[in-house]
C-alpha positions as CSV (number, residue, x, y, z in Angstrom):
1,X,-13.1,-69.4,38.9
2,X,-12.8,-73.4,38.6
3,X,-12.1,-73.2,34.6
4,X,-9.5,-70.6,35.2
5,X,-7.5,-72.6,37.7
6,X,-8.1,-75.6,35.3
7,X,-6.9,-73.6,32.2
8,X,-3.9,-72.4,34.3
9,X,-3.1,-76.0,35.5
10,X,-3.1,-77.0,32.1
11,X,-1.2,-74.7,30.7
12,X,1.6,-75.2,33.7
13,X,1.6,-79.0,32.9
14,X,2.5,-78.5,29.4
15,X,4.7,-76.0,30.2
16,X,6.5,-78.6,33.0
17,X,6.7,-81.5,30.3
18,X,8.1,-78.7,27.9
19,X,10.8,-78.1,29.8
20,X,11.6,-82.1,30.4
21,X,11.6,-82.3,26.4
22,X,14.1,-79.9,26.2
23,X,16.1,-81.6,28.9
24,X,16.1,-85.3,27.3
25,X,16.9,-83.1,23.7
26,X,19.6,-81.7,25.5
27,X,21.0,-84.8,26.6
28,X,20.0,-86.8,23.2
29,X,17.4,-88.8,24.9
30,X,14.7,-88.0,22.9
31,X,14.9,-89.0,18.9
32,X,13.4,-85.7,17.1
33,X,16.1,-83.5,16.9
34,X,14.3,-80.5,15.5
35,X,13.8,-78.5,18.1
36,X,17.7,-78.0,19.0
37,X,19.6,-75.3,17.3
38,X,21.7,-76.6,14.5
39,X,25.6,-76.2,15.2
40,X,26.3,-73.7,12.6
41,X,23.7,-71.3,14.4
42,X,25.1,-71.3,17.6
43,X,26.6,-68.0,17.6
44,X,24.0,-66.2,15.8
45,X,21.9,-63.7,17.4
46,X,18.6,-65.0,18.6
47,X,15.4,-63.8,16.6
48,X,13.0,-64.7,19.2
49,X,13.1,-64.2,22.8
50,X,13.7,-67.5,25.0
51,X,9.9,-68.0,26.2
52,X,8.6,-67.4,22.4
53,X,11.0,-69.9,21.4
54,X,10.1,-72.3,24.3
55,X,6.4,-71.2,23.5
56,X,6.9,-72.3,19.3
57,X,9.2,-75.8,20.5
58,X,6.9,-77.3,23.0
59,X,3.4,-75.9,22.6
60,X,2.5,-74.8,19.6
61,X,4.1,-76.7,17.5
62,X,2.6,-80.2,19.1
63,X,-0.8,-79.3,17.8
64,X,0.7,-77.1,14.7
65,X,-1.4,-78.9,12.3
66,X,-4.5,-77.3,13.6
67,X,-3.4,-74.1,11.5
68,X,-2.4,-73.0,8.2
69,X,-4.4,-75.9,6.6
70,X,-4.4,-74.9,2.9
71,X,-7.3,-74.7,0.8
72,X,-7.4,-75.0,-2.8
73,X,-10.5,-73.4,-4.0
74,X,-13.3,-70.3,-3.1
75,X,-13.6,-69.7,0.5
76,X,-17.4,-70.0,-0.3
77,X,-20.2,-71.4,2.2
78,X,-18.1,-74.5,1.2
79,X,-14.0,-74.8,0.7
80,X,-12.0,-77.8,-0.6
81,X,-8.7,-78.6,1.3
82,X,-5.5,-80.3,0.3
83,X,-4.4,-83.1,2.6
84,X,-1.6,-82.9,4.2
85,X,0.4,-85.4,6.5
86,X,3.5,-84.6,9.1
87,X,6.3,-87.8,9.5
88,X,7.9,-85.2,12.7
89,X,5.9,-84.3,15.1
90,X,4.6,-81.1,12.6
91,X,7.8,-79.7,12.2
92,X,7.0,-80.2,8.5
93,X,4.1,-81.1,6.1
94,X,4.1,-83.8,2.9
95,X,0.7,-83.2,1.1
96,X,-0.6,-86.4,-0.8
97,X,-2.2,-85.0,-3.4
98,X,-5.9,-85.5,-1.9
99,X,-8.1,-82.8,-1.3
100,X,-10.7,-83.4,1.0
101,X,-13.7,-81.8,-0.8
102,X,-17.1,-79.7,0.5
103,X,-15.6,-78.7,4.2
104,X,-18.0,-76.2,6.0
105,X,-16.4,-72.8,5.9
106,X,-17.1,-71.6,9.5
107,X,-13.6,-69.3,9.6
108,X,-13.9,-67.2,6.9
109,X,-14.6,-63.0,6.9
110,X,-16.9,-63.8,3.6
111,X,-19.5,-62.7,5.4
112,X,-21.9,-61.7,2.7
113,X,-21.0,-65.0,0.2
114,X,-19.3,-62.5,-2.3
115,X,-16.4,-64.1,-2.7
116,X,-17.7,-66.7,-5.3
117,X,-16.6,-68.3,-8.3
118,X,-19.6,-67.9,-10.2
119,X,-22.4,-64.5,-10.2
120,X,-22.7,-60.9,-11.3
121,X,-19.7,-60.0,-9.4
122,X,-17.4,-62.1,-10.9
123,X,-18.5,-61.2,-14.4
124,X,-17.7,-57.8,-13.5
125,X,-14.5,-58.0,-12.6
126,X,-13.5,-60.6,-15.1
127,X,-14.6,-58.3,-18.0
128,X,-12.2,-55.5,-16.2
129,X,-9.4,-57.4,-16.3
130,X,-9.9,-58.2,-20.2
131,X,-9.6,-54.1,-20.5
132,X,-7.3,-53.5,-17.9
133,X,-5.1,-56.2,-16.7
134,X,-4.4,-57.6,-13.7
135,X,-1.8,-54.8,-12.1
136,X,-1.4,-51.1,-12.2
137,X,2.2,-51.3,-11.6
138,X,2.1,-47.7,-10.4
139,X,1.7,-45.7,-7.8
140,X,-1.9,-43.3,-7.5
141,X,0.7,-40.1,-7.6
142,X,2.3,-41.3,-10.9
143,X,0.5,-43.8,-13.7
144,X,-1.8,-45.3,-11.4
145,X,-4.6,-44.1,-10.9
146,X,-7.5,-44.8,-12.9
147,X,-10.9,-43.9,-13.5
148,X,-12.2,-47.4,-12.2
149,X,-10.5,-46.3,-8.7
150,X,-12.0,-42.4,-8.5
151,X,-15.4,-44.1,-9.3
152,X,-14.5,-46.3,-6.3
153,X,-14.1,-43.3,-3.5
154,X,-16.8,-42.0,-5.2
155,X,-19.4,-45.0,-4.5
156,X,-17.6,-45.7,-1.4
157,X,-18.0,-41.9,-0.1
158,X,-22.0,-42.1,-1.0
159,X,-22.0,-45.3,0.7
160,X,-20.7,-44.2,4.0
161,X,-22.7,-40.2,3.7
162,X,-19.3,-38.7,4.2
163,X,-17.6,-35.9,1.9
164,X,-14.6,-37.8,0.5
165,X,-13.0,-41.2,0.6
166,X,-9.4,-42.4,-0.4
167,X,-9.0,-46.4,-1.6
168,X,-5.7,-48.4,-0.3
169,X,-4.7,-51.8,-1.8
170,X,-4.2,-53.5,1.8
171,X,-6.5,-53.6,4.7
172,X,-3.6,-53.7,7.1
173,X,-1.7,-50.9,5.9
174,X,-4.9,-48.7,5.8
175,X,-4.4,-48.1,9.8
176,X,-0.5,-48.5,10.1
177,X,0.3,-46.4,7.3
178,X,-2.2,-43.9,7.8
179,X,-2.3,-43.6,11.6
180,X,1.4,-42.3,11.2
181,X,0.4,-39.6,8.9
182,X,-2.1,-38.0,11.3
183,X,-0.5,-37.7,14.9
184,X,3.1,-37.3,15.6
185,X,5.4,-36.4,18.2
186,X,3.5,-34.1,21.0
187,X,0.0,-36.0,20.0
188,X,-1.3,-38.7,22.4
189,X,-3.5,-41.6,21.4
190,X,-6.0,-43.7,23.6
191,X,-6.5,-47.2,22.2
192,X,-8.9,-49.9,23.4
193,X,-6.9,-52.7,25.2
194,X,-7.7,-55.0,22.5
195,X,-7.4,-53.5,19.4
196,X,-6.1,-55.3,15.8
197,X,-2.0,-55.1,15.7
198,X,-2.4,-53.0,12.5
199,X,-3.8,-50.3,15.2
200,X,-0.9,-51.3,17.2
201,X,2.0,-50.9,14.7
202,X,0.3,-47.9,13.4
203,X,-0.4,-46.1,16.5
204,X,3.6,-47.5,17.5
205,X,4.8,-45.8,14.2
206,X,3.5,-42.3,14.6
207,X,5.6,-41.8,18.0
208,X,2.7,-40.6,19.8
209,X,2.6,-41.1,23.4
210,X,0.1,-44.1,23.7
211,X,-2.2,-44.5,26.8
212,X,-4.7,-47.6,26.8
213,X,-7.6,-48.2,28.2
214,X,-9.8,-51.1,29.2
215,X,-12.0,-52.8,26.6
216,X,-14.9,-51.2,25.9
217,X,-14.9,-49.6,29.1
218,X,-15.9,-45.7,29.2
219,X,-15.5,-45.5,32.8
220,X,-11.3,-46.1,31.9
221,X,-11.4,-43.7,28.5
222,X,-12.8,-40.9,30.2
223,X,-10.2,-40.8,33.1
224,X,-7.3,-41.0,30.6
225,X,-9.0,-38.1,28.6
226,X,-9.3,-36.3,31.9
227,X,-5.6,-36.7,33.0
228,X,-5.0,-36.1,29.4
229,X,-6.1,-32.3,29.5
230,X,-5.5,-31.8,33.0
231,X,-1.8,-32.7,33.3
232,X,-0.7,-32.3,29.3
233,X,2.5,-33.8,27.9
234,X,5.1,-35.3,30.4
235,X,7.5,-33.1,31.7
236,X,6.5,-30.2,30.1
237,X,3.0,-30.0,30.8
238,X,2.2,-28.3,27.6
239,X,-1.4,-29.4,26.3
240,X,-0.8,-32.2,23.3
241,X,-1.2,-31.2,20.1
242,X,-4.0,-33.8,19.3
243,X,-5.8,-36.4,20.9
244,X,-6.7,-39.2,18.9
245,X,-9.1,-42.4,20.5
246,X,-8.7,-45.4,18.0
247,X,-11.8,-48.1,18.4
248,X,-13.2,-50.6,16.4
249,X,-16.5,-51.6,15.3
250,X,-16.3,-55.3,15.9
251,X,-13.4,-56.3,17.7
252,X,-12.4,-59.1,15.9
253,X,-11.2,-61.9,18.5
254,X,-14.0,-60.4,20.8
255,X,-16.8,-60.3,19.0
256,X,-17.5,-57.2,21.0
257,X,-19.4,-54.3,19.3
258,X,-17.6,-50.6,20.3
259,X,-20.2,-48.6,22.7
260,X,-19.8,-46.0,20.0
261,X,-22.6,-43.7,21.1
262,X,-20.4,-43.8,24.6
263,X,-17.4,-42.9,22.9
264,X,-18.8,-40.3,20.4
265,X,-20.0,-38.5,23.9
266,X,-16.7,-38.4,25.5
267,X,-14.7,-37.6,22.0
268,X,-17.1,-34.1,22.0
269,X,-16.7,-33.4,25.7
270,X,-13.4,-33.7,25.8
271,X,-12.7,-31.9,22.3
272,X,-10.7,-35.0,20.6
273,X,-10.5,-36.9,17.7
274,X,-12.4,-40.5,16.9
275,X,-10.6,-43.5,14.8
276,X,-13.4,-46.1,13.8
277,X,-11.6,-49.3,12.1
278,X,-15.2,-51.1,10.7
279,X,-12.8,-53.4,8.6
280,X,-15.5,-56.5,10.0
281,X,-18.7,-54.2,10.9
282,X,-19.1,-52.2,7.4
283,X,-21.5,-54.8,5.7
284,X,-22.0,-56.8,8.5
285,X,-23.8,-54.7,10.7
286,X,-26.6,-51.9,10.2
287,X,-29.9,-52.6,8.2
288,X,-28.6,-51.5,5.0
289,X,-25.0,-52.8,6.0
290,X,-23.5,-49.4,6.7
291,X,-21.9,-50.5,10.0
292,X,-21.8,-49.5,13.6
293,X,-22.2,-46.1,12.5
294,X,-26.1,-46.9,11.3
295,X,-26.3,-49.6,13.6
296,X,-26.5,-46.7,16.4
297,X,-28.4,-44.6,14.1
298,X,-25.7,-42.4,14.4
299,X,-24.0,-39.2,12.0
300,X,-21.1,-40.2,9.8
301,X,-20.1,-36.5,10.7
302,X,-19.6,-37.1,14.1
303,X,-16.6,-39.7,13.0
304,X,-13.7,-38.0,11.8
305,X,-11.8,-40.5,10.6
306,X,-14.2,-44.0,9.4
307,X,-11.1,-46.9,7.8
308,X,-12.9,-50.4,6.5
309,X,-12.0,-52.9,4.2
310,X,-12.7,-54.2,1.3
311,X,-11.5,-57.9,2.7
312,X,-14.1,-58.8,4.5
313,X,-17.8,-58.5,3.2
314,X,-17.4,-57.1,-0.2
315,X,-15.0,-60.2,-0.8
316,X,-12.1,-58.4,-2.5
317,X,-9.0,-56.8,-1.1
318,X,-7.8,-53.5,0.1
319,X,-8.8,-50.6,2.6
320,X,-10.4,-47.4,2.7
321,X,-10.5,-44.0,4.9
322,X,-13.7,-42.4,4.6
323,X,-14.7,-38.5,5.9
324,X,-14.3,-34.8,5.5
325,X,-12.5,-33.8,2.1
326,X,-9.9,-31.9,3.8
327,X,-9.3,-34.9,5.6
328,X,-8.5,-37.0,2.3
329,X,-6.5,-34.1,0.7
330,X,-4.4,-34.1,3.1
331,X,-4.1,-38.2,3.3
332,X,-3.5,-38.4,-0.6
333,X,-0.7,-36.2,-0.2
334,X,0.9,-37.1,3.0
335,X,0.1,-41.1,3.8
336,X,2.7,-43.7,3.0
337,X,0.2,-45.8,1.5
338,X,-1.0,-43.4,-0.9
339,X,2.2,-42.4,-1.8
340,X,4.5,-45.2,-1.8
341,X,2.2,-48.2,-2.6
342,X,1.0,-49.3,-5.7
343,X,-2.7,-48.9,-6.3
344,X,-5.9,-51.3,-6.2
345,X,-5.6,-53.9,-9.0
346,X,-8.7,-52.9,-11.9
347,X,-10.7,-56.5,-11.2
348,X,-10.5,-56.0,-7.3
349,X,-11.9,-52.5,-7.8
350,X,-14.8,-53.9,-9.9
351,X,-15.5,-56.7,-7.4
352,X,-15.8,-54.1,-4.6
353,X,-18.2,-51.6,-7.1
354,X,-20.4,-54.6,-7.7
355,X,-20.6,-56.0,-4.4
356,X,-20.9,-52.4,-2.8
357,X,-23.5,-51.3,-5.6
358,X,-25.7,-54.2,-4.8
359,X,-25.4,-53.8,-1.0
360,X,-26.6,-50.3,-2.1
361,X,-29.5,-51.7,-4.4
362,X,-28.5,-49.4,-6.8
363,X,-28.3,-52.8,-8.9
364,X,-31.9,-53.0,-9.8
365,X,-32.3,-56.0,-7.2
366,X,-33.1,-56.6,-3.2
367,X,-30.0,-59.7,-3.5
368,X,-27.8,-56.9,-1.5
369,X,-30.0,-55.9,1.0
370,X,-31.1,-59.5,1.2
371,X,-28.1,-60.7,2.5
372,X,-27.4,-58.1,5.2
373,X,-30.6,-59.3,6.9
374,X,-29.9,-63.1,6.1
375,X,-26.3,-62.1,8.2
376,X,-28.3,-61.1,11.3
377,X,-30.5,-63.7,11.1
378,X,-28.5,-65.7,11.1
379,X,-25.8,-64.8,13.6
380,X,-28.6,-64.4,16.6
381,X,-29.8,-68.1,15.4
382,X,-26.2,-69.4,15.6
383,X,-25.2,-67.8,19.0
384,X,-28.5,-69.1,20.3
385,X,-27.9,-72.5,19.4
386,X,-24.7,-73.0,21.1
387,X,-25.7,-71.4,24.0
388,X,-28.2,-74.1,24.5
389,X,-25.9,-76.5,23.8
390,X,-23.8,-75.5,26.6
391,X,-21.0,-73.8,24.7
392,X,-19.6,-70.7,26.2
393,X,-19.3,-67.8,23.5
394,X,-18.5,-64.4,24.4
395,X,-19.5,-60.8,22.2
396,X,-22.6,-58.7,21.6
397,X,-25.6,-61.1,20.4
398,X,-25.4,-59.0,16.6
399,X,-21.9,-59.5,16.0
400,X,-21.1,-62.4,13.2
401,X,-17.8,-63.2,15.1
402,X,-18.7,-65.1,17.3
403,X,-15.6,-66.3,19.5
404,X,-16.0,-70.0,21.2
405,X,-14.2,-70.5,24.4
406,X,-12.0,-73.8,24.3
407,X,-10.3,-72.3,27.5
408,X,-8.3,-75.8,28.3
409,X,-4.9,-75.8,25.6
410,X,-5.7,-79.7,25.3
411,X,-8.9,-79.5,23.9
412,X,-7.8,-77.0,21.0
413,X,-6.0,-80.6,19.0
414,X,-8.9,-82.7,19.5
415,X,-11.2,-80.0,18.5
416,X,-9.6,-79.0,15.6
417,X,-9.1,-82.6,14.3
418,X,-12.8,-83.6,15.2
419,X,-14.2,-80.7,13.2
420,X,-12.4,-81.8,10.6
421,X,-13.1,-85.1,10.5
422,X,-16.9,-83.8,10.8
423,X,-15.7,-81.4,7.4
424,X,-16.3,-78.1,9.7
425,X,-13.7,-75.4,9.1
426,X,-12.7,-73.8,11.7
427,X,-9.9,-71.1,12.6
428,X,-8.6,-71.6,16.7
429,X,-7.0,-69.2,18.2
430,X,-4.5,-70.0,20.8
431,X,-4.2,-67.4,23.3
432,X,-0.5,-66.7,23.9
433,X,-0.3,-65.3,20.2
434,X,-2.8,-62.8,21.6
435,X,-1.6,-61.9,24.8
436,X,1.4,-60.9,23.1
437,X,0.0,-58.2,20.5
438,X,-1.3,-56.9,23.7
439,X,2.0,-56.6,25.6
440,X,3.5,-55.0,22.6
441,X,0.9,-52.6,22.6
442,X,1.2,-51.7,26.5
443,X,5.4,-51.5,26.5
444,X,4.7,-48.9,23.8
């Protein structure tokens, strides 16, 4: 209760000298000009609502140099970063031209170490791009698709034990572009409180009616499910056409692992549909890295719709939607993403083949499986060590995101700058940014 009154305090006080800063800008009193709005913009229409804007001018922007730190080689174990210097109070960066070399990569989704410059992987996918190229420049309806991408769905399909599987070329557009293409208007869908924004813009797109429930909470699923059937679709009172619950495996500001054998339970009493987003727990969870779903010891069949991707522990790019084939039939014909976007690039494909084929072991060695268990180990090491150093960390004890609690906005500058002057990489997350994609998701 103390820390919260603390964090609120400290948050208020930066909020009170915020609003003096704009006062002596108003009044010219203060030198740096770069937070007023320029003359010639006066009459345009605001982009930003006034507390966003209040939020960027006297908040984030103070310790802006925390972020967006550009790095200039592999995000390995290891990254190098350019240095970069601010003569405005972080309005804008001059880089010198030195790069701070071998900083600790502590922020990076690489969870498995395939993103390298140098291995079997790399090989791979630099021999594709010799026969390939580098784009498709097509879409998979048209000249696109290629037999590097059907051999894809195929591994990726055997990978998950599903029937089908259906390759994107971004992660985020997996869920928002997809999620549209399988509830509409008359459908409802119940999304966890904290869900990623692509969920949010994707489950915002479809114009379903959108009910949420508490984090991880069945208690707060199972009473929307309940109102759900008993009262039907506002005003009418028809029953809705579908009912779709959208979860994650890992929730990835969390940490949190979905109570998916909870949640499978309430999907078949209540005769609706399941969403599982593993885009951080494919690879990263599960003996054999299959994610949540084998971490449960659970049936791929009782998922009907499993979306990963490739981003995270393979160490490529792109997405996937995983289950039965009628499922994907319909998705290759009736998703934005598969019809509109261009397809994978050739060398990303190959990177996720190799990566996902030695996972599998179906590489000839144990490096695959190997890694998986090295992940584990050592996420329950790290999570123990900073508990007994005192830090607070919140998420399940297997999950490799492992979110540490700053709570006081002062701290987050001298943190940050510390860490890198100790050459740890770090990603901080400041929590109005957060709060936000919530309160997008809730108005909706």
């Amino acid at each position: 209760m103390l820390v919260a009154v603390l964090t609120y305090v400290g948050y208020g006080v930066l909020t009170l000298f915020g609003y003096l800063r704009d006062f002596m800008r108003q009044w010219k009193i203060e030198k740096c000009q770069n937070a007023t709005e320029r003359a010639e913009q006066k009459d345009f229409v605001p982009l930003y609502q006034d507390f966003e804007n209040f939020y960027n001018r006297n908040l984030y922007t103070r310790i802006r140099d925390s972020w967006n730190r550009p790095i200039c080689s592999v995000p390995g174990a290891k990254v190098d970063m350019m240095e970069r210097v601010s003569h405005d109070y972080n309005w804008t960066f001059t880089y010198t031209g030195r790069v701070i070399k071998d900083i600790i990569n502590m922020g990076s989704y690489n969870y498995l170490g395939f993103a390298q410059k140098a291995g079997t992987c790399q090989e791979a996918a630099a021999e594709v791009l010799s026969q390939y190229g580098a784009g498709v420049c097509s879409t998979r309806q048209e000249m696109g698709n290629l037999d590097k991408h059907e051999e894809l769905e195929e591994l990726v399909a055997r990978f998950l034990g599903v029937e089908s599987a259906m390759a994107y070329g971004m992660g985020f557009a997996t869920n928002s572009m997809n999620i549209p293409a399988l509830v509409g208007k008359g459908c409802l869908i119940l999304s966890d409180e904290l869900n990623h924004a692509s969920l949010v813009l994707g489950a915002r797109l479809s114009g379903a009616t959108i009910r949420i429930f508490k984090h991880n909470n069945m208690q707060s699923l199972e009473k929307l499910l309940k109102d759900a059937i008993v009262h039907g679709q506002p005003r009418t009172r028809r029953p809705w056409k579908k009912i779709l619950i959208l979860v994650e495996g890992i929730y990835s500001m969390e940490g949190s692992i979905v109570r998916l054998p909870e949640v499978i339970a309430l999907k078949k009493k209540y005769k609706s549909y399941l969403y599982l987003d593993e885009a951080h727990s494919i690879g990263a969870l599960g003996p054999s890295g299959r994610g949540v779903v084998e971490y449960f010891g659970l049936s791929p069949e009782d998922v009907d719709v499993m979306m990963g991707t490739f981003t995270k522990s393979f160490g490529a790019a792109g997405g996937y939607i995983g289950g039965k084939k009628e499922l994907i039939d319909y998705l290759r014909t009736y998703s934005h993403s598969a019809v509109y976007a261009t397809s994978l690039s050739p060398p990303v494909v190959e990177q996720v083949i190799t990566s996902m084929k030695c996972i599998m072991g179906e590489d000839g060695t144990t490096v695959g499986k190997a890694r998986v268990q090295q992940l584990a180990e050592n996420t329950r090491y790290f999570r123990r060590r900073l508990k007994e150093m005192g830090f607070i960390i919140y998420g399940n004890e297997d999950s490799p995101v492992v979110p540490l609690m700053l709570y006081m906005p002062a701290k987050i500058g001298n943190f940050t700058t510390t860490c890198h002057v100790l050459k740890i990489g770090l990603f901080v997350f400041s929590f109005y940014l957060y709060v936000k994609c919530i309160y997008v998701l809730k108005r909706s």
